[in-house]
Structures are given as C-alpha cells and as structure tokens.
VEXMARGU-388207 format. One record per residue: x, y negated, z negated of N, C-alpha, C in turn. Coordinates in steps of 0.2 Angstrom, whole numbers, padded with zeros to 4 digits, always signed. Layout:
XYZXYZXYZ/...
***
This chain:
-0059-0009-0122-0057-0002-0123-0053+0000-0118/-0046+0004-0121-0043+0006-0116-0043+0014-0112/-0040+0014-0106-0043+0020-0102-0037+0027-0108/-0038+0033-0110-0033+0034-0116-0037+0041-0115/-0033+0046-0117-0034+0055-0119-0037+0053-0127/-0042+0059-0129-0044+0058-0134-0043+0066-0139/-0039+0068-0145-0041+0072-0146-0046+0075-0150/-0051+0081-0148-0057+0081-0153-0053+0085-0161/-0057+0085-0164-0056+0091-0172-0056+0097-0170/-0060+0100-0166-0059+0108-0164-0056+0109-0159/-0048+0106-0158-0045+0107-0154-0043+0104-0145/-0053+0103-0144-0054+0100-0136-0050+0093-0136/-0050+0092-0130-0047+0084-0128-0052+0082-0124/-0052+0076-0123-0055+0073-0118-0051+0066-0116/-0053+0063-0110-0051+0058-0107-0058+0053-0108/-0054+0045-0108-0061+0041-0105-0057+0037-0101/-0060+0036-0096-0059+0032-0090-0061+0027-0087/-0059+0022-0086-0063+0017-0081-0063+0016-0075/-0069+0016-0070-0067+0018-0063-0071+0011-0061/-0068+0010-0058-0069+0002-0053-0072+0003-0049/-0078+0001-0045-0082+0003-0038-0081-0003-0035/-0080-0001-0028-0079-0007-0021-0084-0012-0021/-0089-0010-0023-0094-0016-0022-0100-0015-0031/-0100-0019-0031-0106-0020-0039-0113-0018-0036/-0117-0014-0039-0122-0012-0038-0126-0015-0042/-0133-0014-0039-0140-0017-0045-0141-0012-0047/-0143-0013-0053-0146-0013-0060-0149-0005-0059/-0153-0005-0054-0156+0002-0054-0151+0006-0052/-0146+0005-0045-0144+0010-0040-0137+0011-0047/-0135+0006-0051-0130+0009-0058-0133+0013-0064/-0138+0011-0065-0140+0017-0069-0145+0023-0065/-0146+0024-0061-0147+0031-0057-0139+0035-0057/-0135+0032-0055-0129+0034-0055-0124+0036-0062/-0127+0030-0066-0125+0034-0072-0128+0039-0077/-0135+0040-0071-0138+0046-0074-0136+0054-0072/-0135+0051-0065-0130+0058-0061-0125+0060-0065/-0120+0056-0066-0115+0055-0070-0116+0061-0077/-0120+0056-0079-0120+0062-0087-0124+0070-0085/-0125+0071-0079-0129+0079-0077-0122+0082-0074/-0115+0079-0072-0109+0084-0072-0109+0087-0078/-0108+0093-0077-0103+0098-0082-0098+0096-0085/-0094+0094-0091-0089+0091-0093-0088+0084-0094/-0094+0081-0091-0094+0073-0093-0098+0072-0099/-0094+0071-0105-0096+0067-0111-0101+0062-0113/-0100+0055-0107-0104+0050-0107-0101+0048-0103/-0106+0042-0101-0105+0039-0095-0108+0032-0096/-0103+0023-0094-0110+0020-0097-0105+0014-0091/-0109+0007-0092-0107+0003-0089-0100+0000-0092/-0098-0002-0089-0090-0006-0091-0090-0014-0090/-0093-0018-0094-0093-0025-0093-0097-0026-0087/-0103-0023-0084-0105-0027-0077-0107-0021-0074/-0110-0024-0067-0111-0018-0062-0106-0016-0056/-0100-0019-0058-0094-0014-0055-0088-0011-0056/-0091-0009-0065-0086-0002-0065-0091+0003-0070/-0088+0008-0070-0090+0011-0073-0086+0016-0081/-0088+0019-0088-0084+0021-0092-0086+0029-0091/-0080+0031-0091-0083+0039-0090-0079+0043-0097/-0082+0045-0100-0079+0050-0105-0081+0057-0101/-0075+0062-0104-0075+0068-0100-0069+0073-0104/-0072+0080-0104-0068+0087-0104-0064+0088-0100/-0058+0087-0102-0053+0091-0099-0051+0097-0098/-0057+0100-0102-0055+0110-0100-0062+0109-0094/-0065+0106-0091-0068+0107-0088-0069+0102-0079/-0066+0097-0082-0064+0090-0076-0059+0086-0077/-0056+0085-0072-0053+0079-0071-0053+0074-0065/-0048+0069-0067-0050+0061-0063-0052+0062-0056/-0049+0068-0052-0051+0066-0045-0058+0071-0047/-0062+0074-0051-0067+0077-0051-0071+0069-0053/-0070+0067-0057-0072+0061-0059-0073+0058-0054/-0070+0054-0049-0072+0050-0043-0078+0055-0038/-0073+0061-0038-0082+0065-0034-0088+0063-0035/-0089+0064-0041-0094+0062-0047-0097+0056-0045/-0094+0053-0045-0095+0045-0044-0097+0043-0035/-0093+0047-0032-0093+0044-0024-0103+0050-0022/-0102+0056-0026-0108+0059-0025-0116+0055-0028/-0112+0050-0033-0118+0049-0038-0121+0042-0033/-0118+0039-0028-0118+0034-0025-0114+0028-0025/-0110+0029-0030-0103+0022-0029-0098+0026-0026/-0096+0018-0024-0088+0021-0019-0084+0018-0026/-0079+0022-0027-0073+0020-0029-0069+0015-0027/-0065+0010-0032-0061+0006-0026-0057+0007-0025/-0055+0005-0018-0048+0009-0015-0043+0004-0015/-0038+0005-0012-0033-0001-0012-0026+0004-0015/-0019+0001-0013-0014+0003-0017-0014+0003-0022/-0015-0002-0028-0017-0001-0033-0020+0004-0038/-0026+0005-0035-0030+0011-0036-0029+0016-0036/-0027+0018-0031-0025+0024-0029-0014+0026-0034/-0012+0021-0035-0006+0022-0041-0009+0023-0048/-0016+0020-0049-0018+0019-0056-0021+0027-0055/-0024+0029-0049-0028+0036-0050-0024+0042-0051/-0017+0043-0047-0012+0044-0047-0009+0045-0054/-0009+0042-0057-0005+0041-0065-0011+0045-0067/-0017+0045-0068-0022+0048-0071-0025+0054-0068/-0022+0056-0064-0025+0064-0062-0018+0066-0065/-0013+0064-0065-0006+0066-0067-0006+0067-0075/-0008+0062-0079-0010+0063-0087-0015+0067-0088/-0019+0069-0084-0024+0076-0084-0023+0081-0084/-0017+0083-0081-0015+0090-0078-0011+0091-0086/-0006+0087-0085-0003+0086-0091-0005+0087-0099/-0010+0084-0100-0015+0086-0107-0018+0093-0105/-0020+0096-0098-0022+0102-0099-0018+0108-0099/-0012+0105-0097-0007+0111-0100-0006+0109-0107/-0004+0104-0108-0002+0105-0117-0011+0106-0122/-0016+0108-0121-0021+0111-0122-0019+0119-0121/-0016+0123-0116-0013+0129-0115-0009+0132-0119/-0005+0127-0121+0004+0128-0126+0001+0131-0133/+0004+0137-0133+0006+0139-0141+0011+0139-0142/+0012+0136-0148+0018+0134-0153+0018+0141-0153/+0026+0140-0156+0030+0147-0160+0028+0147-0167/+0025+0152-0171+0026+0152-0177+0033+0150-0179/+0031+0147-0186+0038+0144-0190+0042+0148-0193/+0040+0155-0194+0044+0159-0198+0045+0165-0192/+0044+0163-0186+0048+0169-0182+0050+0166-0175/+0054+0166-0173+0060+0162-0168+0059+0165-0163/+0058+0160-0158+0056+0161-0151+0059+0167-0148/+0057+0170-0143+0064+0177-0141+0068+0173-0137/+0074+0177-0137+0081+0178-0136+0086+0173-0139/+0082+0170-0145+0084+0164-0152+0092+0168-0156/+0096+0166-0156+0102+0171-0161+0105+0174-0156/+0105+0175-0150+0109+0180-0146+0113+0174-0141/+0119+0177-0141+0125+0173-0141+0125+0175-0133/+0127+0171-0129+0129+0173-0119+0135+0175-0117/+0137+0180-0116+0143+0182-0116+0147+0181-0110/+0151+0179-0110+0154+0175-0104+0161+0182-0100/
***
C-alpha cells in the first residue's frame, strides 16, 4: 500500500502515511504506541506496516499533519527515522499536506458567473 491523500464522499480528505521508526520495537511497547496513536485527534487509524518498525497512519487533514504525525509518534514512544532520506521524504509530505489543505479551502467559481474583473479590458 502506498503512502497517497485520500478523498472522503463528504468532502474531508485524508492522508495515509508510512513512518519508519529508528529501531523495531516489541510487540507490546508497538501496540501501546498504536494505541496512543489512535487517541490523537484527527488520526483515523493506525496499525503496523509489515513488522515492528514502521508504522501506517491514516489521518485528517483539516485537523493534522505529517510533522504532527511524527509528534504523535515520537510522544507515543518511537523515534522516527532520521537520516537525509527521511527527512526529503517528510519534506515532500508535510508539503503535500499543506497543499491538500489549501485546496480543501478553494471555492470554485460558479459556471454561470465569471470570476470578478472577467471581461474588463487593461487599458494601456
């Protein structure tokens, strides 16, 4: 499954994410942490991603994003992993966040009335 914006039918969007931890945790100290996980405000779901060292975060975009997401994560007890890498891939995804939340703000123009100052010629 890939990391991808999700649109809901009543409008909401959400993100699901994969976040990679520095070290693999046991069984318990990952699911304690993915119970933290699903007690944030705007996190969807939360589950293991192939193993005990990533994690899959589904999440509301009107209410979290990526780097609230690794909070989440770093408060729940995993570290994130770091690395250049990482930090270009988290990069790229707080940036597609910001992005889906602004176009969640965009109202179109209605079709039968032209955006203002539409028809009005610049006079030189």
């Amino acid at each position: 499954m890939s990391d991808e914006h999700l649109a809901n039918s009543d409008g909401a969007s959400s993100a699901r994410r994969c976040v990679p931890l520095e070290v693999a945790l046991a069984p318990e100290a990952l699911e304690r942490l993915l119970q933290q996980l699903r007690a944030v405000p705007g996190v969807l779901a939360a589950e293991p991603d192939g193993g005990t060292d990533r994690v899959r975060v589904n999440y509301d975009l009107t209410r979290l994003d990526y780097h609230g997401v690794l909070a989440a994560v770093h408060a729940g007890g995993g570290v994130p992993a770091g690395g250049r890498w990482q930090r270009l891939r988290g990069g790229l995804f707080q940036f597609l966040d910001e992005n889906a939340r602004a176009n969640l703000q965009n109202r179109p123009a209605c079709c039968s009335k032209p955006p203002p100052g539409a028809g009005r010629r610049a006079r030189h």
